[in-house]
DOVEXTOR-205212 format. One record per atom (N, C-alpha, C): residue number from 0; residue in three letters; chain; atom name; x, y, z. Coordinates in steps of 0.2 Angstrom, whole numbers. Each point is the difference from the previous one (the first is absolute). Layout:
N
+-----+-----+-------+------+-------+-------+-------+
|   n | res | chain | atom |     x |     y |     z |
+-----+-----+-------+------+-------+-------+-------+
| NUM | ALA |     A |   CA |     X |     Y |     Z |
...
+-----+-----+-------+------+-------+-------+-------+
This chain:
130
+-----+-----+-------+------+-------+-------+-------+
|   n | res | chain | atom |     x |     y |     z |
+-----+-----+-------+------+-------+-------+-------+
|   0 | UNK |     A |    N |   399 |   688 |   698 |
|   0 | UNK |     A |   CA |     1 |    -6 |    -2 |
|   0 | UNK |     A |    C |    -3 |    -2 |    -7 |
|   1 | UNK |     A |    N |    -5 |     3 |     0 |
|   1 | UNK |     A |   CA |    -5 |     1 |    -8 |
|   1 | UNK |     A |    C |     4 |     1 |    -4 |
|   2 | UNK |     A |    N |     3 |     7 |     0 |
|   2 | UNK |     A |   CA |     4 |     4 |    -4 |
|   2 | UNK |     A |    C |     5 |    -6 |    -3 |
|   3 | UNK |     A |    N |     2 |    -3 |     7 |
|   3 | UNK |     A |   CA |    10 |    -5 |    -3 |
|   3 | UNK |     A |    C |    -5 |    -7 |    -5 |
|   4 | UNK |     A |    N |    -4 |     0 |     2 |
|   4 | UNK |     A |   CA |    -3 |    -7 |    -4 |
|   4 | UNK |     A |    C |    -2 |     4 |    -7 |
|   5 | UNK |     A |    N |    -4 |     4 |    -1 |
|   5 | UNK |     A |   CA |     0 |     5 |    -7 |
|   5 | UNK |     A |    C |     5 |    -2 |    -3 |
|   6 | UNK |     A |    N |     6 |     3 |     1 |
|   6 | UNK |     A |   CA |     3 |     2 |    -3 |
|   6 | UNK |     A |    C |     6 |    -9 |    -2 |
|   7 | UNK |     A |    N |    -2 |    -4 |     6 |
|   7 | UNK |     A |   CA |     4 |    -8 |     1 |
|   7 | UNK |     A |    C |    -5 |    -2 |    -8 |
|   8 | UNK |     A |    N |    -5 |     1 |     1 |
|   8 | UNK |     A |   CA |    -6 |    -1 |    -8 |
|   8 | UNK |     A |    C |     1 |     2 |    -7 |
|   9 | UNK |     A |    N |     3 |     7 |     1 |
|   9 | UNK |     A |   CA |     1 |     3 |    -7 |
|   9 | UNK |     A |    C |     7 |    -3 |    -2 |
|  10 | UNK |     A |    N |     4 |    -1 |     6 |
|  10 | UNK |     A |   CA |     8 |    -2 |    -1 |
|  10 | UNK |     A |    C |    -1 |    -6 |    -6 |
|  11 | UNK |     A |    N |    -4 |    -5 |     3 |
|  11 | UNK |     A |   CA |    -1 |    -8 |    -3 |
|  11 | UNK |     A |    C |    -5 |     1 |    -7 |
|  12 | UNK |     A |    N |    -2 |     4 |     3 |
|  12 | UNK |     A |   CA |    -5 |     2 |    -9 |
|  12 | UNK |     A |    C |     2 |    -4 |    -7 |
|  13 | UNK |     A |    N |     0 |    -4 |    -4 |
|  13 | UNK |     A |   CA |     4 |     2 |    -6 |
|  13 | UNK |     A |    C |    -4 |    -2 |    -6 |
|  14 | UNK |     A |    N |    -6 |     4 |     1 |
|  14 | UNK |     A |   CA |    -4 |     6 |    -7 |
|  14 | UNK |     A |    C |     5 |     1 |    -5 |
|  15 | UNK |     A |    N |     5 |     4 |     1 |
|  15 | UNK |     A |   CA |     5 |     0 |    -6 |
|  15 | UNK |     A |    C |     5 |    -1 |    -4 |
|  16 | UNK |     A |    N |     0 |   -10 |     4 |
|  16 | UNK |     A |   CA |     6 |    -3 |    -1 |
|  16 | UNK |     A |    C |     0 |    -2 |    -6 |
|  17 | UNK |     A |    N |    -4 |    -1 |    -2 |
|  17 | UNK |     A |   CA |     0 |    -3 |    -9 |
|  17 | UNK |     A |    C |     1 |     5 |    -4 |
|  18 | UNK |     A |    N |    -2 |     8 |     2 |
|  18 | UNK |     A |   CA |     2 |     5 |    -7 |
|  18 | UNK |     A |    C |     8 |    -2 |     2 |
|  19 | UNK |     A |    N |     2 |     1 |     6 |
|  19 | UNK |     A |   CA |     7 |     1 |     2 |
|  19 | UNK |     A |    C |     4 |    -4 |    -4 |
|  20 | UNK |     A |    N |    -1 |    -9 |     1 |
|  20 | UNK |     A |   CA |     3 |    -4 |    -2 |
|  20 | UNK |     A |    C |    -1 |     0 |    -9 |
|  21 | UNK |     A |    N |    -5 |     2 |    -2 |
|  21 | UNK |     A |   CA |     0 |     2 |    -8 |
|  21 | UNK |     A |    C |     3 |     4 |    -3 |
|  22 | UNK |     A |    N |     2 |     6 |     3 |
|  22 | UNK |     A |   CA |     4 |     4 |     0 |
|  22 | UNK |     A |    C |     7 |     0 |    -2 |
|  23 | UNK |     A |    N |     1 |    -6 |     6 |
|  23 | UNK |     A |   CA |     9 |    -3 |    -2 |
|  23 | UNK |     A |    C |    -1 |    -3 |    -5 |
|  24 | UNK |     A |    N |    -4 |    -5 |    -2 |
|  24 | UNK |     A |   CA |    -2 |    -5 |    -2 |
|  24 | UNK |     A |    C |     2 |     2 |    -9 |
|  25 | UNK |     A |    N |    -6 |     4 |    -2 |
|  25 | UNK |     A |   CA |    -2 |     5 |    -4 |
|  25 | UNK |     A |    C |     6 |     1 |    -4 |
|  26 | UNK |     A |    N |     4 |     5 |     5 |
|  26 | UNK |     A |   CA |     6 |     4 |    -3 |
|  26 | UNK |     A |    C |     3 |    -3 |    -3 |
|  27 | UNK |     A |    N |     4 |    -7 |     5 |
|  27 | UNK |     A |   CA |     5 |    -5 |    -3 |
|  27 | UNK |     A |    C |    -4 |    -2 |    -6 |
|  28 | UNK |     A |    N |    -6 |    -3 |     0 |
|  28 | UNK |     A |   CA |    -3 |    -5 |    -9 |
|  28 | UNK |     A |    C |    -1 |     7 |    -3 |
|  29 | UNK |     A |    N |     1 |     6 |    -1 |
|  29 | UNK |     A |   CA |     0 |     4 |    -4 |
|  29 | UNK |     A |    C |     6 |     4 |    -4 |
|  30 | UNK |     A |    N |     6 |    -1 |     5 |
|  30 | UNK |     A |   CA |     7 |     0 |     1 |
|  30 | UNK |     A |    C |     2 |    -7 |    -7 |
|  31 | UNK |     A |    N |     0 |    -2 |     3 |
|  31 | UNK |     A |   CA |    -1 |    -7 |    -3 |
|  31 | UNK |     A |    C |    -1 |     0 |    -8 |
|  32 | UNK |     A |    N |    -6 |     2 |    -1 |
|  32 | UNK |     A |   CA |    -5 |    -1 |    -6 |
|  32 | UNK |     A |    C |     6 |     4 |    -4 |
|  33 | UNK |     A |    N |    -1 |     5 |     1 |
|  33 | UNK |     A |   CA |     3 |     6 |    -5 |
|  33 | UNK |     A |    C |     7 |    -1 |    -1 |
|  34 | UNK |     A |    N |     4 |    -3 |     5 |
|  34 | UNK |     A |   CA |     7 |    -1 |     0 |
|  34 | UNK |     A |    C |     1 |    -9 |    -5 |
|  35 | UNK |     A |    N |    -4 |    -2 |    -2 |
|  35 | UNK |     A |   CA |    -4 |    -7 |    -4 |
|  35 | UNK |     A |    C |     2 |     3 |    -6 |
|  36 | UNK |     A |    N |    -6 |     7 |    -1 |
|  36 | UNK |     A |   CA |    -3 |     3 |    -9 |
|  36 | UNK |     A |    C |     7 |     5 |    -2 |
|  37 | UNK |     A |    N |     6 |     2 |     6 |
|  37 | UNK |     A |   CA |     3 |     2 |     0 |
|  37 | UNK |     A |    C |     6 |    -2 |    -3 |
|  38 | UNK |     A |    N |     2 |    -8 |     0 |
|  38 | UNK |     A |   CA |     2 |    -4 |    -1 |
|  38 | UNK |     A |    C |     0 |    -1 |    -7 |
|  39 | UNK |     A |    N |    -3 |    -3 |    -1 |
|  39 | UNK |     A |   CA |    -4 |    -2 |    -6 |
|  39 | UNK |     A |    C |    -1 |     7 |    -7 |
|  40 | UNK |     A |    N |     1 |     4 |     3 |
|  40 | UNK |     A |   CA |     1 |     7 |    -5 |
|  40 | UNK |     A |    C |     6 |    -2 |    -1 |
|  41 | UNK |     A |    N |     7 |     3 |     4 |
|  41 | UNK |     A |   CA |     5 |    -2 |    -1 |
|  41 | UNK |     A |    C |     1 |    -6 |    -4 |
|  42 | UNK |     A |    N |     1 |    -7 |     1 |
|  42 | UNK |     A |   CA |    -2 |    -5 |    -3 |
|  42 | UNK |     A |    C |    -2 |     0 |    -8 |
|  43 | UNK |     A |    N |    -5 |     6 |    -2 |
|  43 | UNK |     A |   CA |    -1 |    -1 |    -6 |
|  43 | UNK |     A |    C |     2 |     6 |    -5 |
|  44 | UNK |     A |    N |     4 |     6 |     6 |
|  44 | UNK |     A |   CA |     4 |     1 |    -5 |
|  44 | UNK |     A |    C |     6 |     0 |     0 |
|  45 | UNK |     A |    N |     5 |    -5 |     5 |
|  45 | UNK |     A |   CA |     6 |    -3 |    -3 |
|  45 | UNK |     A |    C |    -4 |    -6 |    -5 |
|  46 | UNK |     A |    N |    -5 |    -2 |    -1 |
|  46 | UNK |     A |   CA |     1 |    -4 |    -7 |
|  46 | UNK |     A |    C |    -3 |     2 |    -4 |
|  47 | UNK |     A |    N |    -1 |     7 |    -1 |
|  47 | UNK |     A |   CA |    -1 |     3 |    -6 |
|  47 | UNK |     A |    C |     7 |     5 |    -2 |
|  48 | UNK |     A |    N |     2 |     0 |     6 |
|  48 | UNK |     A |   CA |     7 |     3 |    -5 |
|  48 | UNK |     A |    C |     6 |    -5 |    -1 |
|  49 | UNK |     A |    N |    -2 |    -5 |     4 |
|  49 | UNK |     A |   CA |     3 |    -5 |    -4 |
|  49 | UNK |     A |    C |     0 |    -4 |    -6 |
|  50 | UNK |     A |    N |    -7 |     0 |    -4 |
|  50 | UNK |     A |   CA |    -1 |    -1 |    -6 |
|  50 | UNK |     A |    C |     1 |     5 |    -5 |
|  51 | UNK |     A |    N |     0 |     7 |     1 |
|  51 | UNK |     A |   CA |     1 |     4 |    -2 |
|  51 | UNK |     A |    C |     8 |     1 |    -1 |
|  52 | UNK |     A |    N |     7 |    -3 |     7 |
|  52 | UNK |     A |   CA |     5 |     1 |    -4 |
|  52 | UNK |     A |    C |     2 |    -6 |    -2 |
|  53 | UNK |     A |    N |    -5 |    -7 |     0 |
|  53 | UNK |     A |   CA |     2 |    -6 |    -5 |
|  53 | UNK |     A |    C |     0 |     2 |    -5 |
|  54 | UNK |     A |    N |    -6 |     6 |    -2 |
|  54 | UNK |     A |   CA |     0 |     1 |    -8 |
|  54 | UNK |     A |    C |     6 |     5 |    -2 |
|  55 | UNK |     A |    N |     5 |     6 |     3 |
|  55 | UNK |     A |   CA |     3 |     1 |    -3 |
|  55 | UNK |     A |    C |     6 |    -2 |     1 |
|  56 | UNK |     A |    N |     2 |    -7 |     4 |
|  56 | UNK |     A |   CA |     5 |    -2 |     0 |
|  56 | UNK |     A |    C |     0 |    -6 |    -6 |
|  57 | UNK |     A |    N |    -6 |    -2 |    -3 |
|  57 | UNK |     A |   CA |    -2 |    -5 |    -5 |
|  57 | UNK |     A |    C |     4 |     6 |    -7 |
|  58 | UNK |     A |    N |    -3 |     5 |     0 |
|  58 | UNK |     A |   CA |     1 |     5 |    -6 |
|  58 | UNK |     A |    C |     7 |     0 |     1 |
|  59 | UNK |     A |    N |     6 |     1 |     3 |
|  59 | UNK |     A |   CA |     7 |    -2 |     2 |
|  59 | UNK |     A |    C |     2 |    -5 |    -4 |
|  60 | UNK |     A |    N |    -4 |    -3 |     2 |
|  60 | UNK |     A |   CA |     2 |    -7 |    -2 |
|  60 | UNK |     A |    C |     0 |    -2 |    -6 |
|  61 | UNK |     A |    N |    -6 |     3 |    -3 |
|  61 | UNK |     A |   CA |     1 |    -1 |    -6 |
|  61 | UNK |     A |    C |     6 |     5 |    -6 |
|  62 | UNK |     A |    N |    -2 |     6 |     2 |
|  62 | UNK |     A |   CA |     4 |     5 |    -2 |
|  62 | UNK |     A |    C |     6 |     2 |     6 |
|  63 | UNK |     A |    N |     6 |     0 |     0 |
|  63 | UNK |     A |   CA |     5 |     1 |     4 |
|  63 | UNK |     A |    C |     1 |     7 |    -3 |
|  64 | UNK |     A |    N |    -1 |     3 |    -3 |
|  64 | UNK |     A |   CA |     3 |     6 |    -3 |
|  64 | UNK |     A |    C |    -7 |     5 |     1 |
|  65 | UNK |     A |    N |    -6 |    -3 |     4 |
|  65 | UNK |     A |   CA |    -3 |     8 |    -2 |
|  65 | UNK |     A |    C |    -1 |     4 |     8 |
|  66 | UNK |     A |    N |    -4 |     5 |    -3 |
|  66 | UNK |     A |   CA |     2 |     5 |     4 |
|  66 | UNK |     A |    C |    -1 |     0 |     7 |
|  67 | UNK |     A |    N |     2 |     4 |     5 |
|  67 | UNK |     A |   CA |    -5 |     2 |     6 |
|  67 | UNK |     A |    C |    -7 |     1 |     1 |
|  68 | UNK |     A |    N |    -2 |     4 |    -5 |
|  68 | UNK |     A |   CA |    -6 |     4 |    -2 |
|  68 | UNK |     A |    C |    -4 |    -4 |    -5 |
|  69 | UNK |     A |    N |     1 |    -6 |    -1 |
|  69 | UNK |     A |   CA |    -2 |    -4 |    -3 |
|  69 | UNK |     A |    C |    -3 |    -6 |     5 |
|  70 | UNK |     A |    N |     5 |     0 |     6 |
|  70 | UNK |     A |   CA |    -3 |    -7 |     5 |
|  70 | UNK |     A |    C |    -2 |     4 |     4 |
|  71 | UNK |     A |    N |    -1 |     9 |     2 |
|  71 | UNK |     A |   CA |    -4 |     0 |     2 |
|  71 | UNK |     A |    C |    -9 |     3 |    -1 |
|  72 | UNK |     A |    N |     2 |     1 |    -4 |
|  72 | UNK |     A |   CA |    -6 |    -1 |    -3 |
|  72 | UNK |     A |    C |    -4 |    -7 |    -1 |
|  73 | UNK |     A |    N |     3 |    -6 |     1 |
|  73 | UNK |     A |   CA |    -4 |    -7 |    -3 |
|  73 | UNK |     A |    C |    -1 |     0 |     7 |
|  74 | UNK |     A |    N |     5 |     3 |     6 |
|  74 | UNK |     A |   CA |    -4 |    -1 |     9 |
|  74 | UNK |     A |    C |    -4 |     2 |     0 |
|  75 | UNK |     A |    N |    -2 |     7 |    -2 |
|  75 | UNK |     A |   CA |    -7 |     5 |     1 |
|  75 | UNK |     A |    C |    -7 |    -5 |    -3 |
|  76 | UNK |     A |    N |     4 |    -1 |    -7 |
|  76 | UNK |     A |   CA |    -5 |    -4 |    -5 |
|  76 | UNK |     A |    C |    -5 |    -6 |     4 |
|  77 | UNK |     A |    N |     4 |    -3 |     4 |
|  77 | UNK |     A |   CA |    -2 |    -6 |     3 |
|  77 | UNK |     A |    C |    -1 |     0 |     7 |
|  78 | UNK |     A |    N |    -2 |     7 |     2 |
|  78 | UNK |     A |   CA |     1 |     1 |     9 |
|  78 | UNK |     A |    C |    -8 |    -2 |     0 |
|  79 | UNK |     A |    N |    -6 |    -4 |     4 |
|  79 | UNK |     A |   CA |    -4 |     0 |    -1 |
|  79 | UNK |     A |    C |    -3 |     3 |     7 |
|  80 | UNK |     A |    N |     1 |     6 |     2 |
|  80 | UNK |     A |   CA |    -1 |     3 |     7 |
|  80 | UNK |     A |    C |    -3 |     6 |    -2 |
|  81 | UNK |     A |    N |    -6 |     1 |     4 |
|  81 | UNK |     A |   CA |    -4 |     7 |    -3 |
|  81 | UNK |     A |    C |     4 |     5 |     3 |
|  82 | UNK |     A |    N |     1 |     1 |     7 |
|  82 | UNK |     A |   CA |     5 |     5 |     1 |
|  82 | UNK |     A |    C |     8 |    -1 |    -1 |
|  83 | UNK |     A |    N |     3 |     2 |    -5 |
|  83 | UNK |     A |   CA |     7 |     0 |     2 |
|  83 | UNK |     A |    C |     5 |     6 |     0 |
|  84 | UNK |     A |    N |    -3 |     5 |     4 |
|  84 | UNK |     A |   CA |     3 |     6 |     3 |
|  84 | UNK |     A |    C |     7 |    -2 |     4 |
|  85 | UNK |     A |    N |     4 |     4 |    -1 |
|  85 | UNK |     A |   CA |     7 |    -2 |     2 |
|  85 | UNK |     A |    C |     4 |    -6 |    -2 |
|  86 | UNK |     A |    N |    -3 |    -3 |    -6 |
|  86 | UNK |     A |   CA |     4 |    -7 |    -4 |
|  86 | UNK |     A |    C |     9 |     2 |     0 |
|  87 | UNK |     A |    N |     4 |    -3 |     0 |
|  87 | UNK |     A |   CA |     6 |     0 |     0 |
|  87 | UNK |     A |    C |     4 |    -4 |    -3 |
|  88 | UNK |     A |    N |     2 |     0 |    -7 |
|  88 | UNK |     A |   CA |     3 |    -5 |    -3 |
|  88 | UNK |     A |    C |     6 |     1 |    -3 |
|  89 | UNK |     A |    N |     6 |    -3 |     3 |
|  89 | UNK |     A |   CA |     7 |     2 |    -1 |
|  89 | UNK |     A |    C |     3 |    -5 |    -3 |
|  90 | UNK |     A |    N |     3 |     0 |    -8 |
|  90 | UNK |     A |   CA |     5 |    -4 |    -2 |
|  90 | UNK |     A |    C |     7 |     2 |    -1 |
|  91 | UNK |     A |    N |     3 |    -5 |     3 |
|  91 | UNK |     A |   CA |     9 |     0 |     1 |
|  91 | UNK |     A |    C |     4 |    -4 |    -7 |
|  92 | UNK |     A |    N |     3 |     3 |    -1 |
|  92 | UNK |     A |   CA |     3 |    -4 |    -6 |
|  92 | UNK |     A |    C |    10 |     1 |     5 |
|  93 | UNK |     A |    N |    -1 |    -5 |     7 |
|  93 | UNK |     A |   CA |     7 |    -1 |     4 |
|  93 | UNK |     A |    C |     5 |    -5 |    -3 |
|  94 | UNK |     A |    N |    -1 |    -6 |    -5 |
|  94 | UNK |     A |   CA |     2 |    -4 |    -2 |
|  94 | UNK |     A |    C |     0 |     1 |    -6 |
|  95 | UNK |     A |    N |     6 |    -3 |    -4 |
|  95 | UNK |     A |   CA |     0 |    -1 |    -6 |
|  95 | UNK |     A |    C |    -6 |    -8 |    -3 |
|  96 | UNK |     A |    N |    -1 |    -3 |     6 |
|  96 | UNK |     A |   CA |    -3 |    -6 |    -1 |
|  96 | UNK |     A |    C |    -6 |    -1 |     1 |
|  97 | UNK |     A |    N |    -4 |     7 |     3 |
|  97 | UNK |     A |   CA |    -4 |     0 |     4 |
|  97 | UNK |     A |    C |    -4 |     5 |     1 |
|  98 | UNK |     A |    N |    -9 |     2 |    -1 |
|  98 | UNK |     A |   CA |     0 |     6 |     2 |
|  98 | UNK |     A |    C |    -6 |    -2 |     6 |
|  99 | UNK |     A |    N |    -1 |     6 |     6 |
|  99 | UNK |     A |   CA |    -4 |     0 |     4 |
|  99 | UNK |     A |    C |    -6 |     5 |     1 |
| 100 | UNK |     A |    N |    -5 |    -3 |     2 |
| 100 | UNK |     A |   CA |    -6 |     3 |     1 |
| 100 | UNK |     A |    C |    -5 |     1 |     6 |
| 101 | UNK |     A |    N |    -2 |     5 |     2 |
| 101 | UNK |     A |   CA |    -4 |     0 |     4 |
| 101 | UNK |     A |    C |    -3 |     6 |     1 |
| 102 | UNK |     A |    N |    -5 |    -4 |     1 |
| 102 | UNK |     A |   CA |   -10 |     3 |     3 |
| 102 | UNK |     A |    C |    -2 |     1 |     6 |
| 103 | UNK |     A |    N |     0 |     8 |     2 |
| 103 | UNK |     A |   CA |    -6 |    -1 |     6 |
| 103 | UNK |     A |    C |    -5 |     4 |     0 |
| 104 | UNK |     A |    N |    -3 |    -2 |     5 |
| 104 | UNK |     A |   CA |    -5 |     5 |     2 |
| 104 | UNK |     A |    C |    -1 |     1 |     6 |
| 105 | UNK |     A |    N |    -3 |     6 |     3 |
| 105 | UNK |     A |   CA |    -1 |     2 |     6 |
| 105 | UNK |     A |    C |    -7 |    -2 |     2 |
| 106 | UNK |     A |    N |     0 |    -5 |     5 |
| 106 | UNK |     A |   CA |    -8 |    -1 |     5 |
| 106 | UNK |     A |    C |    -2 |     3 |     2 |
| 107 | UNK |     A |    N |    -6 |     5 |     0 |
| 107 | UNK |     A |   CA |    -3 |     2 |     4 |
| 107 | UNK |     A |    C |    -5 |    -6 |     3 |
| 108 | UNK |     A |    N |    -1 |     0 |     7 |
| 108 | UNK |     A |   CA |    -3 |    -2 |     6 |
| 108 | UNK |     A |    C |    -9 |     3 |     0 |
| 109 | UNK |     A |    N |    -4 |    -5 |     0 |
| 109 | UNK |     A |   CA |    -5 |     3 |     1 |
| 109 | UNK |     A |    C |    -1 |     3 |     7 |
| 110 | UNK |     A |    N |     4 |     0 |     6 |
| 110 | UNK |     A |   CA |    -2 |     4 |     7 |
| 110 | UNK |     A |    C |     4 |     5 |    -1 |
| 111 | UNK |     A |    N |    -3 |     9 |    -1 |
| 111 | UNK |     A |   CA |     1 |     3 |     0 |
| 111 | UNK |     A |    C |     8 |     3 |     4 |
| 112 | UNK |     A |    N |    -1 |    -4 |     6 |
| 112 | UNK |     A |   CA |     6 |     2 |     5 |
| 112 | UNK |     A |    C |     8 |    -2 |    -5 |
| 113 | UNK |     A |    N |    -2 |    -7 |    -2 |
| 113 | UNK |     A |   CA |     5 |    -1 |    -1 |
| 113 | UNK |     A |    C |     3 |    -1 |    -8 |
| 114 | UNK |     A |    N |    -6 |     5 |    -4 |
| 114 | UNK |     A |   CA |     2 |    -1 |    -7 |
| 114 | UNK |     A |    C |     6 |     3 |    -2 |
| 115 | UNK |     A |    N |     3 |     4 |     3 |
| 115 | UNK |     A |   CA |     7 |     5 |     0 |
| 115 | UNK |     A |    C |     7 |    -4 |     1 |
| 116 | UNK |     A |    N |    -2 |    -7 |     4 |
| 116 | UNK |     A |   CA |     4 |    -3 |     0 |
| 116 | UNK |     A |    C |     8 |    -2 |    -4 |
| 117 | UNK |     A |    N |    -2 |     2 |    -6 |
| 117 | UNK |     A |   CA |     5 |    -2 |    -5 |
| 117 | UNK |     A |    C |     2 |    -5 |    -2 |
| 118 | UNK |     A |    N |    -7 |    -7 |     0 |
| 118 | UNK |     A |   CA |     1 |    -6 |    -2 |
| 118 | UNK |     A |    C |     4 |    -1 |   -10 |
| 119 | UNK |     A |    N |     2 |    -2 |    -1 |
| 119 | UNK |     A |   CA |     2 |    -1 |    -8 |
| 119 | UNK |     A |    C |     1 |    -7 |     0 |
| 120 | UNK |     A |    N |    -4 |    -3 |    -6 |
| 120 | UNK |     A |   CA |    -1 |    -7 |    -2 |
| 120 | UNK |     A |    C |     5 |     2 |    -6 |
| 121 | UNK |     A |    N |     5 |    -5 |    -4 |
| 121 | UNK |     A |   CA |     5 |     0 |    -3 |
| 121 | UNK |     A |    C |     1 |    -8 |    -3 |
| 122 | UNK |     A |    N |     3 |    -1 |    -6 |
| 122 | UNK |     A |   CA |     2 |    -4 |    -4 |
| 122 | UNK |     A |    C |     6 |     1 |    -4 |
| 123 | UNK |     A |    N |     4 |    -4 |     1 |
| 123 | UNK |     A |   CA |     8 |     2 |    -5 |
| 123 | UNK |     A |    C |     0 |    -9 |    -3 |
| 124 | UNK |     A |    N |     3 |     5 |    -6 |
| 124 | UNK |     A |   CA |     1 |   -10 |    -4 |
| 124 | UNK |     A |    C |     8 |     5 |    -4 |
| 125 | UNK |     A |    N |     5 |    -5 |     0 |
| 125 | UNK |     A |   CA |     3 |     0 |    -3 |
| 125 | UNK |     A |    C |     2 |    -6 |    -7 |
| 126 | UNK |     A |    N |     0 |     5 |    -6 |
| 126 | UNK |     A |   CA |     0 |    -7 |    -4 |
| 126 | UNK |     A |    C |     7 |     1 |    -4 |
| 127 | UNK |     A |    N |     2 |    -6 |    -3 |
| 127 | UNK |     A |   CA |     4 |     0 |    -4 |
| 127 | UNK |     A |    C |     0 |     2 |    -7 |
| 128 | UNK |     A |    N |     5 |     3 |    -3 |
| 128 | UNK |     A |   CA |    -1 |     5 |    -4 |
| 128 | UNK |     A |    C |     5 |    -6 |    -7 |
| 129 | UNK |     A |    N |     0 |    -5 |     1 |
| 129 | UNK |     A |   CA |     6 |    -3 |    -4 |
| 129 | UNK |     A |    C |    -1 |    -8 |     1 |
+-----+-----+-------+------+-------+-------+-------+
């Protein structure tokens, strides 16, 4: 009868219930935090390539006849992003009225697992060329 009460004792114990409930606890506000700064990366730089293709679609705008290699260079010029490994900048000349542009870039994620993902932040403006 010792024995089953021993053990009726150790059942109800709960010494460990605060590491436990911190645990869950922990993981979610940590989940959380970084899923926040992860945000907010993104966030600053679709508005860095978005001022970046204001500026060469403003160069358009002024000059309707210059080159490709000319707006994109004014992107690069005005990219304000320390890393921009894998930039993507595509101009379309599909309209007679109109030419098109677009910037991206690939996300990488600060949690390892899921840097591979193949997130890409992007901007297209199209402007008129007339």
């Amino acid at each position: 009868m010792t024995a089953m009460r021993a053990i009726q004792r150790r059942w109800r114990d709960e010494a460990g219930a605060a590491a436990v409930e911190f645990s869950i606890v922990g993981l979610l506000a940590i989940v959380l935090c970084v899923g926040t700064v992860e945000f907010g990366r993104a966030l600053h730089i679709a508005n860095e390539l978005s001022f970046a293709a204001d500026r060469g679609a403003r160069l358009v705008l002024l000059d309707p006849q210059v080159s490709d290699e000319q707006v994109v260079a004014e992107i690069r010029n005005n990219l304000g992003l320390a890393n921009s490994d894998g930039l993507e900048i595509l101009t379309s000349n599909g309209s007679p009225t109109a030419r098109g542009l677009s910037v991206s870039l690939p996300l990488t994620l600060i949690i390892p697992t899921f840097g591979t993902a193949g997130f890409r932040v992007s901007v297209q403006r199209m402007v008129p060329t007339q």
